[in-house]
C-alpha positions in Angstrom: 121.4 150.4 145.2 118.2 148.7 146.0 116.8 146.4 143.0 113.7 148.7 142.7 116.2 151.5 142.1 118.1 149.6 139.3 115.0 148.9 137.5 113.4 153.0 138.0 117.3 153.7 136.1 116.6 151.2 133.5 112.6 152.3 133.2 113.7 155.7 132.7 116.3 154.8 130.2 113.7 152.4 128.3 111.3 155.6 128.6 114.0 158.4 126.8 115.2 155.5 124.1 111.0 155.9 123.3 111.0 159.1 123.2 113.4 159.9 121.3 112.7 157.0 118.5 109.5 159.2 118.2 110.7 162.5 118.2 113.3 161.5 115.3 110.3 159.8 113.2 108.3 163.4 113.6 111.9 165.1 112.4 112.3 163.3 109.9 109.0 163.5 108.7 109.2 167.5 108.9 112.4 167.5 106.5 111.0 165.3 104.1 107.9 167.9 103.6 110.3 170.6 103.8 110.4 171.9 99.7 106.8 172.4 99.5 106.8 174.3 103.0 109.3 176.5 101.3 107.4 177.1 98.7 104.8 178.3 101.0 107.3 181.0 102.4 108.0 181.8 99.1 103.8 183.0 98.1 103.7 184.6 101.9 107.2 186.8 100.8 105.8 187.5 97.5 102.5 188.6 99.2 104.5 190.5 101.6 107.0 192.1 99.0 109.8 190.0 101.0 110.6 187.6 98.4 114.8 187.8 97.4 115.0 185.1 94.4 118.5 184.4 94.9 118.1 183.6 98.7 114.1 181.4 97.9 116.1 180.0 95.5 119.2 178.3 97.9 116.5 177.8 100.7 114.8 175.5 98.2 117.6 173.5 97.0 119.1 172.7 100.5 114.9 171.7 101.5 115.4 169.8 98.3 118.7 168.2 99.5 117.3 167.2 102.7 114.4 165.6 101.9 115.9 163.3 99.1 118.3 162.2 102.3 115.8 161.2 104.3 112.4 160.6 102.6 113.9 156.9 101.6 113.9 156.4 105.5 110.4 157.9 105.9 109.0 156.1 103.3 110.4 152.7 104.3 108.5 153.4 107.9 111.6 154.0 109.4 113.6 151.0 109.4 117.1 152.1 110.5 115.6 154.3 113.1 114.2 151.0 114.4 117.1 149.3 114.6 119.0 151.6 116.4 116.1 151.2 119.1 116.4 147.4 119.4 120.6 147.5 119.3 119.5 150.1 122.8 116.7 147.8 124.0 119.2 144.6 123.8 121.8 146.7 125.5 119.6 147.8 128.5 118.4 144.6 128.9 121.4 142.7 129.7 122.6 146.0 131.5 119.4 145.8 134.3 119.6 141.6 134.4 123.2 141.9 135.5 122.7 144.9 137.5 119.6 143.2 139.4 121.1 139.7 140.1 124.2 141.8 141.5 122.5 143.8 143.5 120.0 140.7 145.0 123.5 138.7 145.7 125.0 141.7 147.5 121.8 141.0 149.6 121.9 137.7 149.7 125.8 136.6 149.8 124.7 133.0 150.8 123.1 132.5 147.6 126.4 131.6 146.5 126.7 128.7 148.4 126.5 126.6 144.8 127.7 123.4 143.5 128.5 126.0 140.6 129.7 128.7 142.2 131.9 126.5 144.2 133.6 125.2 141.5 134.6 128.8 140.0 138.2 129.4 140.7 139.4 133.2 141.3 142.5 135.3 141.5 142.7 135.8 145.4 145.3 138.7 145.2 143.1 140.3 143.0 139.7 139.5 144.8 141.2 140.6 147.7 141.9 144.3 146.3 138.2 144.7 145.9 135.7 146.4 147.3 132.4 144.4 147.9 130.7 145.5 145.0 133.4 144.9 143.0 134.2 141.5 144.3 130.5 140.6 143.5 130.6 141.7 139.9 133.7 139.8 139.4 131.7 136.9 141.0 129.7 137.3 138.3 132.1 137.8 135.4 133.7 133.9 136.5 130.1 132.5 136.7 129.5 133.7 132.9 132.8 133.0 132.2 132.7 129.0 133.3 128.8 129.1 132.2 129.8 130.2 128.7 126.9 132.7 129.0 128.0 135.1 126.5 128.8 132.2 124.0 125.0 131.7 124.5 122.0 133.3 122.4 118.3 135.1 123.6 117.6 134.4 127.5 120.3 131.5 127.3 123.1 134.0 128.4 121.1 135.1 131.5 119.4 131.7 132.1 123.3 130.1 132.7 124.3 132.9 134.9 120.6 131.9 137.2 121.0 128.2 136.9 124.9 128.8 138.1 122.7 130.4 141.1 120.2 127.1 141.6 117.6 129.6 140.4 115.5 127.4 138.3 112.0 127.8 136.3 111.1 127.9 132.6 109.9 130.9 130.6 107.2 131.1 128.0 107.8 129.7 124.7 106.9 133.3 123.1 109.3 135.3 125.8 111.6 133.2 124.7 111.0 133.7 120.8 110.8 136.9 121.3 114.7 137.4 123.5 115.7 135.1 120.4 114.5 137.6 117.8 116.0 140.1 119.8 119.4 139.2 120.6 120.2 137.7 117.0 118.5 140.8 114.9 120.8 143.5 117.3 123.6 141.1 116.4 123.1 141.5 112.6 123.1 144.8 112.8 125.9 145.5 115.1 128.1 142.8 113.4 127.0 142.0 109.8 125.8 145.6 108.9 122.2 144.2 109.2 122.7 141.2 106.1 121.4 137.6 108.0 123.5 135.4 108.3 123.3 131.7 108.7 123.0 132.1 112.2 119.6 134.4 112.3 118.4 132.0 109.7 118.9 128.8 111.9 118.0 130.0 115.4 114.8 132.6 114.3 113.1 130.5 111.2 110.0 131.8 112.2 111.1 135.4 110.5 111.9 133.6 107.4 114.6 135.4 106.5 117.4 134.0 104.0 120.6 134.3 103.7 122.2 137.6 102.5 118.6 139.6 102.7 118.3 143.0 104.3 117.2 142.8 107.5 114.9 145.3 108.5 113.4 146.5 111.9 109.7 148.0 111.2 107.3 148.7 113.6 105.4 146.1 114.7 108.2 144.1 114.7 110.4 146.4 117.2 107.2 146.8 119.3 106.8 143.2 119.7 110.8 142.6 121.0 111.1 145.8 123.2 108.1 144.4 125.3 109.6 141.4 125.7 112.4 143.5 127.6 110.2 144.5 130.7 109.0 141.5 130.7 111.7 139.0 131.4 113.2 141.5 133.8 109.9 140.6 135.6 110.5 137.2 135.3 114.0 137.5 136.8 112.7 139.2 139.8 109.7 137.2 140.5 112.5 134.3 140.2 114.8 135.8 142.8 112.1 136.8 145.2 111.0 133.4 145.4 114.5 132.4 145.7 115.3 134.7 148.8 112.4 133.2 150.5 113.4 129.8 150.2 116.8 130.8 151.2 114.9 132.4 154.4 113.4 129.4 154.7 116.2 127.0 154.8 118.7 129.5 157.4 115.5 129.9 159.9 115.2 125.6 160.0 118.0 125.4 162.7 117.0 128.1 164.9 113.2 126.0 164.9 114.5 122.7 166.1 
């Protein structure tokens, strides 16, 4: 799979994750108005000599039900809603990083040729089982494993895996904010049932968040860290394009002398 392919499958994935954030808010919204669209049905049965009292009467209680379950959501501009968004936008985007650098090193196998790389020791009975791809993501796996990249936080986990690779440059100082934000808030929610913790305190003080408060995903602040995702995954490409061509550049040196 070409890189260009990877990142259509993770467009498309970013594009249905939006889509369905929306059409959930416009649910949602719908069930919360729900008892006085009953009582709507209600006049028109009357006016058309429809109405059953027993039955208006049970529609209207389970309308009643389901609004009170959900208009705290609605009327909090949809906070939980958001947060299962960014827990998916986090998750894509270490899915199409790893996915791209894999498939740019299945392209370009001598990019391996690391002090880093070289130092990674592997299991050569079970390297040797693998097919290529295979191989390559295990590659992979050792780099983060000696890197420490998933002990790192925000772009740091991906940044070891590319300085591992010699494939070096900095990244704004708001991208980076913004992975921060992103990688710490989808691990509050996925580990600490969305309470900060001394961690999201430390590393995102900007937020001002303390210790033990809610965390909550609105809108502007979900719209601001998904767009970080396309983004960096620019970055990263830009990064290895400019790597390949100095990798061209270096193998055709020989054949020019």
């Amino acid at each position: 799979m070409a890189i260009d392919d990877v990142i259509d499958r993770h467009a498309e994935f970013a594009r249905e994750n939006s889509q369905l954030l929306h059409l959930s808010k416009q649910g949602l919204q719908w069930i919360s108005r729900q008892p006085a669209a009953m009582l709507a049905v209600d006049n028109w049965e009357r006016v058309t000599e429809k109405y059953d009292e027993e039955k208006a009467k049970i529609r209207r209680e389970q309308a009643q039900l389901a609004a009170a379950s959900v208009t705290p959501e609605v009327d909090a501009g949809f906070p939980l809603l958001h947060a299962h968004a960014t827990v998916s936008s986090w998750s894509m985007l270490e899915s199409c990083v790893e996915s791209v650098i894999l498939e740019w090193l299945l392209a370009n196998p001598r990019a391996l040729q690391t002090d880093s790389v070289s130092k990674i020791k592997i299991e050569l009975g079970q390297y040797e089982g693998l097919d290529p791809d295979q191989r390559m993501r295990y590659i992979i796996d050792e780099i983060k494993r000696s890197t420490k990249a998933d002990l790192k936080i925000g772009a740091g986990r991906f940044e070891a895996i590319l300085d591992a690779l010699e494939i070096k440059t900095s990244i704004s100082q708001d991208l980076k904010k913004k992975l921060m934000e992103l990688s710490q808030i989808r691990n509050i929610l996925v580990h600490k049932a969305g309470i900060a913790d001394r961690r999201l305190v430390e590393s995102c003080p900007w937020l001002r968040f303390e210790i033990g408060q809610r965390v909550r995903v609105d809108y502007p602040m979900y719209k601001e860290i998904e767009a970080a995702v396309p983004e960096y995954v620019g970055t990263v490409v830009r990064r290895l394009k400019e790597r390949t061509a100095a990798l061209e550049a270096k193998a055709a040196k020989p054949n020019d002398a």
